[in-house]
Structures are given as C-alpha cells and as structure tokens.
C-alpha positions, 0 to 999 in steps of 0.5 A: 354907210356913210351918207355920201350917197344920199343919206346913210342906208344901214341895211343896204350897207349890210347888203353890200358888205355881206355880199363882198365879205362871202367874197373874201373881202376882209374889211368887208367883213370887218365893216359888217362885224362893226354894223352889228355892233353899232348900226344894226341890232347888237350881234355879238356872237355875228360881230365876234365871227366876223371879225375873226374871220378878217383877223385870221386871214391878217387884217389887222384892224379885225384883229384890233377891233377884236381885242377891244370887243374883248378888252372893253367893251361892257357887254363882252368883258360880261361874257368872258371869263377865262383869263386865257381869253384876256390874254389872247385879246391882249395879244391881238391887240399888241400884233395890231398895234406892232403892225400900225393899227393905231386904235389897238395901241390906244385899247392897250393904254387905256386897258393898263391904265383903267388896272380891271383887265390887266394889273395897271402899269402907268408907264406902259398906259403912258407909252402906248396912248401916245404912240396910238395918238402919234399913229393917228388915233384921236381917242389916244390923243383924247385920252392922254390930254386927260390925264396931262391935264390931271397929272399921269399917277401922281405927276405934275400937270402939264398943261400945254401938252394936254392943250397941244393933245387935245387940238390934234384929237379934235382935229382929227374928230373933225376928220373922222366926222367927215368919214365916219358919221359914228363919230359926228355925235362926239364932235357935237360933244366936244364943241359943247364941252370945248374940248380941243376948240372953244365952247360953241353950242351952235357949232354942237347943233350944226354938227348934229343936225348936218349928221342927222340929215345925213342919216346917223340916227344917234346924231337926230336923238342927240339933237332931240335931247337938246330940243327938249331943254332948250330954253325955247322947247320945241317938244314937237321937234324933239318928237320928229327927230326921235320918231325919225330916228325909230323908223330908221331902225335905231332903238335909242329913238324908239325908247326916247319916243316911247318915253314922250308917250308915256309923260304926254310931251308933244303927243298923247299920253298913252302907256299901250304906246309907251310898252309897244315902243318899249318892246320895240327899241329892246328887240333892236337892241337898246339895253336901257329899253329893255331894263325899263321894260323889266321894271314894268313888269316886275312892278306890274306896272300896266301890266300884270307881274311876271318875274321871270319876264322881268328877269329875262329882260334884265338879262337881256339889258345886262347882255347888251352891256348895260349896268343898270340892266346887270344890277337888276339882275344881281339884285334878283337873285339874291332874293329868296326867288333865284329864278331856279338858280342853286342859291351859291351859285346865283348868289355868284353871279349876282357879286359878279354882275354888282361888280361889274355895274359897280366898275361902270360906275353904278353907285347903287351896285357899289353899295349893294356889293358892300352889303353882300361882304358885309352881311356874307350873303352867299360870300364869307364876311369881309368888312374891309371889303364891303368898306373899300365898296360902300367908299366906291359908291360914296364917292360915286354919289350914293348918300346911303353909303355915306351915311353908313360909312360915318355910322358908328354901328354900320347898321343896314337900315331896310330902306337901304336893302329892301331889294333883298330878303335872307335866303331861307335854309 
C-alpha cells in the first residue's frame, strides 16, 4: 500500500489486509475500511462495516475515522439523516480523541467550527484544533494557522503563530508523505501554494513524479494537470500519466483520459472512446465521470436520450458525494418529470440536496435554492431565505444572483431557471 515494496499494489493491499482482519487483526480491518474509500472503488456501506467492527473491539482510530465518515465526509452527511446518528458520530469522535487519536480531535474542531453539523462554537473549534496539532495532526496544525492567519471569529491576526503552524504541519505532511503516499499529492500542493515552506514548483513536481513512480495513481493525475498547462505542454506526457494511472484502476485518470479524447489532445478524437472511459472511471467510482456521464445522456449527447439513465447517473455522482452530481439531481426533480417520485416528496429531496451542493460551495445550487423559497416550489414562500441564499451564491461567483439581488423587482428571468418547469396540478 505504500510503495515500499516496489511500487504501490492496491489489490494485493487488499488481499493481505482482508486475510489478516478476518483474523481479528483491528488495524487490518481499519486499513481495508480506508482502501474502499480511497485506493479502491468507493464502498461505503463495506467501509462503514469495517471500521465498525475495529472500533467496537476499541481501536480507537476506527472509531475516529468512523466519526469523520459521519461528521465530514460529503457523500456520507448525504446518507444520514438522524440527529441520533450525528450524535453518536460525535461521541466516537470525542472517545478517539480522549483516548489520543489526534485526527478525531482535529474532525471535532472543524466540525464546530464549520457550524452545519453541530451549532458552531469557536472556543471549543479553537481548543480542540490545537490539541489535534499538539497530538500530531497535520491538518489541525493546517486548519488553525488558517484562521490565525485570518483572525479566530472576529480576533486580531496573529501572524507568527499562524507562520509557527503552519511549518509544523508542513513538517509533518513531509512525514506522512513518507509513509502515506495518500498524502504526497497535498505535499506537492503546499510547495506550489508555499504554505509552510517557500514557493517551489520544482519542488511540486519532484514530489508528485517521486509519488507517482512509486504508484499513488492521484499523484501521476496531479502531474498530468501540470503537464497540460505547462508553458512547454507535453500533452503526450499528460496522456501517459493519465493513461497509467486508468490501467492502475484509479477513476480519476480514466475521466482525465477520457476527457483527451473527447477534445483530440495528444490522441485522437473519438467520442465511442470518450463514453467507454467515461462508463469506466464512473464504475471505479469517480463521481464527476459519472455526472458528466448524466449529462450526455440527458442531452443525448452521442447518444439517444434517456432520463431516467441520466438521473440514475446523477444519483449515483451524488451518492459519491459530488455536489455537481447532487445538484442535477435537485434540478431533476423539480421539473415536471419526478421520475415516479410524489411531487412533495421529490420536491424535498431536491431543497435538501441544493443545500447540501450549496454548502459545498456550488453556486449554482445557491441560486437554485433562492429560487425554490422565493417562488415556493414544493416549500411555503420565504423571501428572507431565498435573500440569505441568492447572497450565498453571489458571493460564491453566480452573476445571476448578483443581478437579482441589486433588481428592484426580483424578477426570475427564464434563462436563469430553464431547468425547471411549474408542476402541473
């Protein structure tokens, strides 16, 4: 798994851990829990499992990891909908972090300090993202420089303790690369951005290529990217990298492959192509694919039409966690086709899923969301509220919204909303 044998063999990974947790070896089991959330095609329901099963026989970071799944992470906060859920995420977390996992300490911080699982409450953020840095977790060093850096809810900046932050969580990224090859492709990151360190594109690539050749497959698709706009574009290098990384069973270099084909950089234009990678790095789980995937067929884009593939597609994107794939969801059913859906209860669902894109930072589902309050699509008007999200999406990057916004008669303009017809009675 970490590329200390040769380079990084996923599946045999898989193998081995699998054999030793039916042996009742907990991290085993908590290692394999991880795989299918990250190495191999997302399994949440297999991840959830066993990572239960580690955490019920007190291996705390399965508890931990467990929380986080709950707390934040994208595609599980979209599956749970109990607050007895929340809370019982929320007391994993606290009984891994009492009991020195330092990543739990850091999942509860950010979880208070974010304020969309649990009421925000900045001292306890504060408290507990510097007792996971103090425990050796870079991201709570990483998270708390931030907002030194910004000042913690209305505070001065504190400079020197952001700069003193943030090169512990370099250092320790440096560490984790050398252990983790997950972590190599944030490394690469940080030198690009300077955070913690100086500036050092070189330093990015050297990084990503030493992690690519060791076999992280998102460390060969980072340095594609950087090939493709490079000053001196190597498109045939981007392809062999993104090409690599799809034969390695990672989905994200089949989309990226699959994406060269369809615009005819460094091979040949062929959509045939472009729908087989597509279908490709979807099944391995790579949400964006299979958004796009929805699209094409809800166009009838080299293809003949077919909303209800389309919107089993999009479900499934949204499934993975991606907000794109949520939104279409959303967007679907508030037309008049709910897919077989009662009208109340799919107009639901889609308010819940815009929210939920619109936390993520998906401007369009802001604006959507404005529109759903403000017209009273399936929800009883609310103008403060389709204000407070049309602001969301205005500051998020959505001209539309600014525009409504400044209009003194709020008008919906059909160019705006064409993704929605009134439900017939």
């Amino acid at each position: 798994m970490r590329g200390k044998a040769g380079r990084r063999d996923v599946r045999r990974a898989e193998a081995v851990f699998r054999k030793a947790c039916d042996g009742n070896d907990l991290a085993a089991c908590h290692e394999l829990g991880a795989l299918f959330l990250e190495g191999l095609p997302r399994d949440d329901d297999a991840s959830v499992a066993l990572q239960r099963k580690a955490c019920d026989a007190g291996y705390l970071p399965a508890c931990g990891h467990l929380a986080a799944l709950f707390l934040t992470d994208g595609a599980m906060r979209i599956r749970v909908e109990k607050e007895a859920d929340v809370r019982a995420a929320v007391s994993l977390a606290q009984k891994a972090c009492e009991g020195g996992y330092a990543r739990a300490c850091t999942v509860l911080g950010n979880v208070h300090r974010k304020g969309k699982v649990l009421p925000r409450n900045h001292a306890l953020a504060k408290q507990m993202l510097e007792r996971g840095c103090d425990g050796g977790d870079r991201r709570g060093c990483a998270i708390a420089s931030i907002l030194y850096e910004n000042g913690w809810d209305g505070e001065q900046p504190d400079k020197e303790r952001a700069a003193t932050l943030s090169r512990k969580a370099f250092e320790l990224l440096q560490k984790d690369c050398a252990e983790e090859l997950d972590s190599c492709s944030t490394l690469a990151a940080w030198h690009a951005k300077g955070f913690g360190t100086a500036v050092d594109p070189e330093k990015q690539r050297s990084v990503l290529r030493d992690a690519c050749d060791r076999g992280d497959s998102a460390s060969c698709v980072e340095l594609g990217a950087l090939l493709e706009q490079d000053k001196r574009k190597d498109i045939d290098g981007a392809v062999a990298l993104y090409r690599r990384a799809c034969d390695d069973g990672y989905g994200s270099g089949c989309g990226k492959l699959g994406n060269m084909h369809y615009r005819g950089l460094g091979v040949p234009r062929d959509d045939k192509r472009y729908d087989e990678l597509l279908h490709r790095a979807c099944d391995l789980g790579h949400a964006q694919s299979c958004s796009w995937l929805g699209t094409r067929f809800a166009d009838g884009m080299g293809t003949t039409k077919d909303p209800a593939k389309a919107m089993a597609l999009y479900r499934r994107a949204c499934g993975l966690g991606n907000p794109m794939g949520c939104r279409d969801v959303g967007e679907a059913l508030l037309g008049t086709d709910t897919h077989g859906i009662p009208s109340k209860e799919a107009h639901a669902e889609a308010l819940r899923l815009l929210v939920f894109s619109c936390d993520e930072g998906d401007h369009f589902a802001c604006f959507y969301a404005a529109w759903v309050h403000d017209l009273g699509v399936g929800v009883p008007k609310n103008h403060g509220k389709a204000e407070d999200f049309a602001k969301t999406a205005c500051a998020l990057g959505s001209g539309p919204a600014c525009v409504w916004l400044k209009a003194p008669d709020r008008a919906w303009r059909p160019e705006w909303i064409d993704f929605v017809k009134p439900t017939k009675k």
